[in-house]
N, C-alpha and C positions, 0 to 999 in steps of 0.2 A: 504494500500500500504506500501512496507517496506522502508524505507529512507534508499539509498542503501552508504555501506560501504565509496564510495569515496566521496562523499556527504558530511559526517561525518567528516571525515582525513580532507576533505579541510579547510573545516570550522572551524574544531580546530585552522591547521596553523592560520587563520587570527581573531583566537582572542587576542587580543593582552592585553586588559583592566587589566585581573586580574595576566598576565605574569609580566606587570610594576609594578604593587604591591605587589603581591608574591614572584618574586625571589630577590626584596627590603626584603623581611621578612627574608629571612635566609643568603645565602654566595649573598652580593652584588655581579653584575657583570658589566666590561665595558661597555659604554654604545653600542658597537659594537657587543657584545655578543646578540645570538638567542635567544627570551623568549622561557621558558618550561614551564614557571604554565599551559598556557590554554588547551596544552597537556594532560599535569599529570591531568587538572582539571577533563579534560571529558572523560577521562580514568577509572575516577571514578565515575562521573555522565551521560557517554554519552548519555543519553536519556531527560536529562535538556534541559529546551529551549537554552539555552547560548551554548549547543551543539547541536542540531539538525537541529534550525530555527533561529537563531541570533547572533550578535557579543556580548563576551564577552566587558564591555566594564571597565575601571581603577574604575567606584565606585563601582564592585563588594568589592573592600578592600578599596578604598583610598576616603580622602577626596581631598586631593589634591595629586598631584605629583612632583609640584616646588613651593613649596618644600614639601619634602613627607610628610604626613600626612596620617593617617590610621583611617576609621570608626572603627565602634564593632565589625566589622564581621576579619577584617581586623586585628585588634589588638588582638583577640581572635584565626587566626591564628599563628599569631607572637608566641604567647606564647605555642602554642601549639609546632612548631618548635623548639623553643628554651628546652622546656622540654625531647624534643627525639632528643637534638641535636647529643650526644654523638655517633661517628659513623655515615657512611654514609654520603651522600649529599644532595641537596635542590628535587634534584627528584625523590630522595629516599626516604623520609622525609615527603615529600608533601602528598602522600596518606593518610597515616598514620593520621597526624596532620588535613587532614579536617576528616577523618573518626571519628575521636576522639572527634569533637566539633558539631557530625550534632545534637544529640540531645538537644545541647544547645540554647538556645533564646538570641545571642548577641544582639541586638538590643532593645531587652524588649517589642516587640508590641504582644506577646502572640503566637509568630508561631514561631516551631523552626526551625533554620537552615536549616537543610535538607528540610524541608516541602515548606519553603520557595525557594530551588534552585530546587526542583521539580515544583514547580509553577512558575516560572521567575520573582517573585519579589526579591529585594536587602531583603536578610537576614544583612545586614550592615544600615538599612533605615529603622527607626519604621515609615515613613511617605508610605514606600512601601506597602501595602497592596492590598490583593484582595479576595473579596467572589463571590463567581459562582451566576451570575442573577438568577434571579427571573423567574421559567418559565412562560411565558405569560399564561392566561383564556382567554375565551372566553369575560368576563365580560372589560378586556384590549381591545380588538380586534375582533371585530364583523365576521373579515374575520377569523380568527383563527380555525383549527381544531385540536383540543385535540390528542396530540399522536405525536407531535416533529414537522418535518420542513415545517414551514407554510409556502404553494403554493401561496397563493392569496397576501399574502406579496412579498416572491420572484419574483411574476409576478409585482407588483407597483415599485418593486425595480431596475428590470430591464429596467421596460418602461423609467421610470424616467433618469436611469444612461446613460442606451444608445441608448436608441428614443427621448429621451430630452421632455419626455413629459409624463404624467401621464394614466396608463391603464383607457381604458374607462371602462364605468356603464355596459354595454352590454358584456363586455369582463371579466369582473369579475363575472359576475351573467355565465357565460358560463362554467368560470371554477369552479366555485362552485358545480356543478353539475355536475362533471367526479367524477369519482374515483382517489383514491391517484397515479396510476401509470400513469395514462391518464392524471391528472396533473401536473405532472411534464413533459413529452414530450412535453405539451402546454407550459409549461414556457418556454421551448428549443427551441419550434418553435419561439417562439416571439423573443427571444434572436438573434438565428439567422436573422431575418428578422433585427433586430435593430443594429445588427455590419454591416449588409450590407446599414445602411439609410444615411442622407446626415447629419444630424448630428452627430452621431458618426464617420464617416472618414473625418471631417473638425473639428468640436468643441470641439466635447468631446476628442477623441483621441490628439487633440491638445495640452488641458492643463497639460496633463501628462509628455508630455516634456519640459513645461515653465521652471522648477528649474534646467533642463543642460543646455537647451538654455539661458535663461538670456536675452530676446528680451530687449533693449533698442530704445525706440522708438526716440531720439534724436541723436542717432548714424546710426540707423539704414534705410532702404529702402527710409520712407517717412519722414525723417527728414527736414526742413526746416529752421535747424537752420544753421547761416555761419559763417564759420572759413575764415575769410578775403573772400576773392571772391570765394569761395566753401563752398557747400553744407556738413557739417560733417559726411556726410554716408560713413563711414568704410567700412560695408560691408553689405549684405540682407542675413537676418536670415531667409527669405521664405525658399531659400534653406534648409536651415534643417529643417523646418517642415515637408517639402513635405517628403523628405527624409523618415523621422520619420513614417510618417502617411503612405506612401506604404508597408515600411517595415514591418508594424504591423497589414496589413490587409491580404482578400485572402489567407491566411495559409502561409505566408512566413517565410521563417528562420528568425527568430527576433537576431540571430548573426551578421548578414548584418548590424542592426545599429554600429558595429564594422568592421566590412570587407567590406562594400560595396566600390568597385571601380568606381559605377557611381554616378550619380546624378539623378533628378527628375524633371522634368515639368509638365504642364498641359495639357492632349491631346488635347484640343479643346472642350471637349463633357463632362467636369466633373471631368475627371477619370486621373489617373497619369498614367505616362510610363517613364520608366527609359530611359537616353542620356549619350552616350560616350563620350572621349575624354573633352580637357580641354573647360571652355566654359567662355569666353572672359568678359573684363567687360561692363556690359549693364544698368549704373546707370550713368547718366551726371551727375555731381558735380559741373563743372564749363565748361562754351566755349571750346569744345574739349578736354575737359577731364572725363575720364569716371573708375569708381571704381564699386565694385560687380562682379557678374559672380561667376564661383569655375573656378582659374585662375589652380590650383596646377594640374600637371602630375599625369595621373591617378595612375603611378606603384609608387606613395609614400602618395595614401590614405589612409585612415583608416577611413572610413565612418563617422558617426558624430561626432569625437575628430581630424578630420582633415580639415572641411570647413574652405573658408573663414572666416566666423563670428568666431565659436570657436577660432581659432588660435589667428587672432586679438583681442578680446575683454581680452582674459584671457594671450597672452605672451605680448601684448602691445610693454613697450619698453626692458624685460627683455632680456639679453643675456642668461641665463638660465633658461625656464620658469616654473621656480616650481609651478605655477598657473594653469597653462595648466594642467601639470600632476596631481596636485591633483583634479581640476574640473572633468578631464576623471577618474581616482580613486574612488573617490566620485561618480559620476554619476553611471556607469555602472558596478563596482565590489559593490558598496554599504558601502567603506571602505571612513570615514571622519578623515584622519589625525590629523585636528586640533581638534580631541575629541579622540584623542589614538587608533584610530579604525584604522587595518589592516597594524601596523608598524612590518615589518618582515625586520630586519634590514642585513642589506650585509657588510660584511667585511671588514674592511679598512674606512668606509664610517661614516662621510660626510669628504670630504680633500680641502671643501668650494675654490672648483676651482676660483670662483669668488670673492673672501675675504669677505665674507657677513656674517661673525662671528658665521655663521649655526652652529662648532664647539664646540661651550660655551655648557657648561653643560646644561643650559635650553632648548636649541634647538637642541641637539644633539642627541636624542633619536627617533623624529620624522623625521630628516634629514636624519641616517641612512638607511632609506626608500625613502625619498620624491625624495632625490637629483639622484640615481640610477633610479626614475623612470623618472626626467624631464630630462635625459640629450639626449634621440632619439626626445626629441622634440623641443631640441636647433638648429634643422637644419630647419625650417620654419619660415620664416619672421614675425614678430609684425608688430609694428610700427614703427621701427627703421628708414626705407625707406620713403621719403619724395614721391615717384613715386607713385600717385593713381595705384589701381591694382594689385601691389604689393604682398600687405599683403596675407598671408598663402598659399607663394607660398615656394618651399622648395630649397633652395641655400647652394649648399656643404660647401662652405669654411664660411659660415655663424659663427658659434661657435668659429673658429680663429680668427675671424674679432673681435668678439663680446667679448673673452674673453683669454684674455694671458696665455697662458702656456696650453691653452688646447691641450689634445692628447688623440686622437680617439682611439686610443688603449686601453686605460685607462679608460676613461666615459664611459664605456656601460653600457647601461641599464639595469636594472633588474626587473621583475615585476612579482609575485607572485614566489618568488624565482630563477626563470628561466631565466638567459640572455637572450638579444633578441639584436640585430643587428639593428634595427630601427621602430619607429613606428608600419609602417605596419605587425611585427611581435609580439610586442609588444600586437597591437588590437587583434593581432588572440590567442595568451596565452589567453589574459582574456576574450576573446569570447568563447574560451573553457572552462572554468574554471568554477566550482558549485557555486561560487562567482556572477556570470553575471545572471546564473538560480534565484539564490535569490533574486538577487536582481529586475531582470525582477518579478518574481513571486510577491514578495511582494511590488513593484508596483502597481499591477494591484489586489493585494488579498484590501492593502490599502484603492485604490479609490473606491472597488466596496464596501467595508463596510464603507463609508467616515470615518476614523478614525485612527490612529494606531493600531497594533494588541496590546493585551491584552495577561497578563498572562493566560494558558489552549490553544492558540490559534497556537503556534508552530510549534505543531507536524502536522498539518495541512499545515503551508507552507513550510514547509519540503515534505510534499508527492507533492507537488503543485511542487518544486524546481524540485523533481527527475522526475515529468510527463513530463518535457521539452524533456528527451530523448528520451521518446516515442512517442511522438505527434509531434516529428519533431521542435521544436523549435516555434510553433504555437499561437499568442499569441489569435486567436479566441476560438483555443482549448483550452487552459488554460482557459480565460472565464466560458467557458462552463464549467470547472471543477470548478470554484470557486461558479460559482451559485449554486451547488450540496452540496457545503459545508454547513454544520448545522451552522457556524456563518453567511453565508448568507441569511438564509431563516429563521432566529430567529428576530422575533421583538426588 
């Protein structure tokens, strides 16, 4: 499959890692100024993992960044810069000067340079290393057939991941005995059968979203603990499971975890079914008082970076919730600010509305971003509101209340370069955006290999990224394409 051009473009924008190190290498800029290295990088490499399948990230050069410091790889840029400074500028420059050092070995571990950003290890990291596994025998693996993607493996691997439960004796000696193409349609059939069973759309699909949700069980639904004559449930994070686990089953647009305007219950009979309008709070706290429900008007959701839970847990008591915005950041574009990942900074920016010293040199490089993306989300309630039910409901004059001298004119948001007007516009940018496919994709490439991916393994969720366009946004279909992959069915 070809990892199509836009794909490519996007992903450059949001590498940000070797832009903070590199254009440190030659003409410093404000910290307000657009990075270009990861541009000019993959201009030169675009087929490197760090351009196809992942975020560049600052130890491509740096050892630290406050204060700068430069690996091998990094310091052997510099100088490369430095020697064709005369003339030209840093983007001018930049080709030139890594083209000049790929066949060097900065680091000393025996791989040079280029070989190294061709395989996705840090040519700046002798500790970065990789050699291509060992292909499995027979004499490994009794189910094993000689000749590449072992069947009877990828048939344990799926039972396991999404029937919660290991293929039987009878079901392996079955597919021993097809042919290589009639094995693999039987791994499909069982696949299917296993995204549609009851542990896959409760359990397993569940824990994939623990690290956005954040369940705290002492804040949450069945807490039991008291805050003076109330029960401390904030809010029920059920709601965004259910949410979660509809959205990503039956072929549905897996954008919805971003756009959905409803909510989710239990039919009665197993199965979920989405419910309109606001839905009130249904948790007693204390004698006539009741917190939970999704209290917020439908026309200012944004599916799961707007429930109750989310809002409360991550804006609290901020008047600006830079928490919010980077959890939703981090979550669903796949972009970790406090690791320099996805800082595409906007103009004028940070002007630390709230005097939170964001300004200062050390924090200014990541605020440039952060602050333009939290300020559509300064219009939802934390915890500010003593009033159970409250929380992550959405109140205009909120951000005036909260913080002096704000003007709406002024804060808007920006998020993958693009203003947006409020949240729910906000979610749809980066619902669209090859940012969400990635990170959807390498999601779900992750948990079915239990592992991070590995250098060699990019160009793979790059083809996985672009199949979101054509399979509708489907996360069963993606599945099915990740089983097919040769890192899935390799021992």
């Amino acid at each position: 499959m070809q990892i199509t051009s836009d794909t490519r473009r996007a992903l450059r924008r949001s590498m940000i890692g070797s832009a903070l190190g590199l254009s440190a290498l030659a003409n410093p800029t404000p910290a307000h100024a657009r990075p270009t290295g990861p541009e000019r990088m993959c201009e030169v490499y675009p087929e490197s993992p760090d351009c196809s399948g992942r975020l560049v990230t600052c130890a491509t050069c740096h050892d630290s960044t406050d204060p700068p410091s430069w690996n091998a790889y990094g310091a052997s840029v510099m100088a490369a810069l430095h020697d064709g400074a005369s003339g030209g500028d840093f983007d001018q420059q930049l080709g030139a000067a890594l083209r000049a050092i790929e066949l060097e070995d900065a680091d000393g571990d025996g791989v040079p340079n280029l070989d190294e950003l061709q395989l996705g290890t840090n040519p700046g990291n002798p500790d970065s290393l990789w050699s291509p596994p060992k292909p499995p025998t027979a004499d490994d693996n009794p189910w094993y057939r000689l000749g590449g993607y072992d069947a009877a493996f990828a048939l344990q691997r799926v039972s396991v991941l999404y029937c919660g439960h290991s293929a039987s004796f009878e079901t392996r000696t079955e597919l021993a005995a097809l042919d290589v193409d009639a094995q693999r349609e039987q791994v499909h059939s069982v696949l299917s059968a296993c995204l549609d069973s009851e542990y896959w759309r409760h359990a397993g699909l569940s824990r994939l979203a623990d690290r956005r949700i954040r369940p705290v069980l002492a804040l949450g639904p069945d807490s039991q603990v008291q805050l003076g004559p109330a029960r401390s449930v904030l809010a029920d994070y059920e709601w965004d499971y259910r949410l979660w686990r509809y959205v990503l089953t039956d072929d549905r647009d897996m954008r919805e975890l971003l756009t959905a305007q409803y909510h989710v219950v239990d039919d009665g009979s197993g199965g979920l079914m989405p419910v309109e309008g606001a839905i009130m709070p249904d948790i007693e706290i204390a004698p006539g008082f009741f917190n939970g429900g999704q209290p917020l008007a439908p026309e200012h959701r944004a599916g799961m970076i707007t429930t109750q839970w989310f809002i409360v847990l991550n804006t609290m008591f901020s008047g600006l919730p830079r928490t919010t915005a980077a959890q939703a950041y981090r979550s669903y574009l796949g972009m970790d600010l406090s690791r320099d990942e996805g800082i595409l900074p906007v103009p004028g920016e940070p002007v630390d509305i709230d005097n939170k010293g964001v300004a200062a040199p050390a924090c200014a490089q990541c605020h440039t971003t952060l602050d333009p993306l939290a300020y559509a989300f300064a219009y939802y309630v934390g915890l500010e509101s003593m009033l159970p039910g409250s929380g992550g409901t959405y109140l205009p004059e909120r951000p005036m209340n909260m913080i002096e001298g704000w003007d709406p004119q002024q804060q808007r948001s920006v998020v993958l370069g693009q203003p947006v007007d409020d949240v729910v516009q906000w979610a749809a940018v980066a619902a669209e955006s090859p940012n969400f496919r990635r990170t959807m994709a390498e999601t779900f490439l992750s948990h079915a290999l239990d592992r991070h991916l590995g250098p060699g393994e990019y160009a793979e969720l790059a083809e996985l990224t672009d199949s979101l366009l054509t399979d509708g946004y489907s996360a069963n279909r993606l599945i099915h394409r990740i089983v097919d992959t040769d890192a899935f069915g390799a021992p």
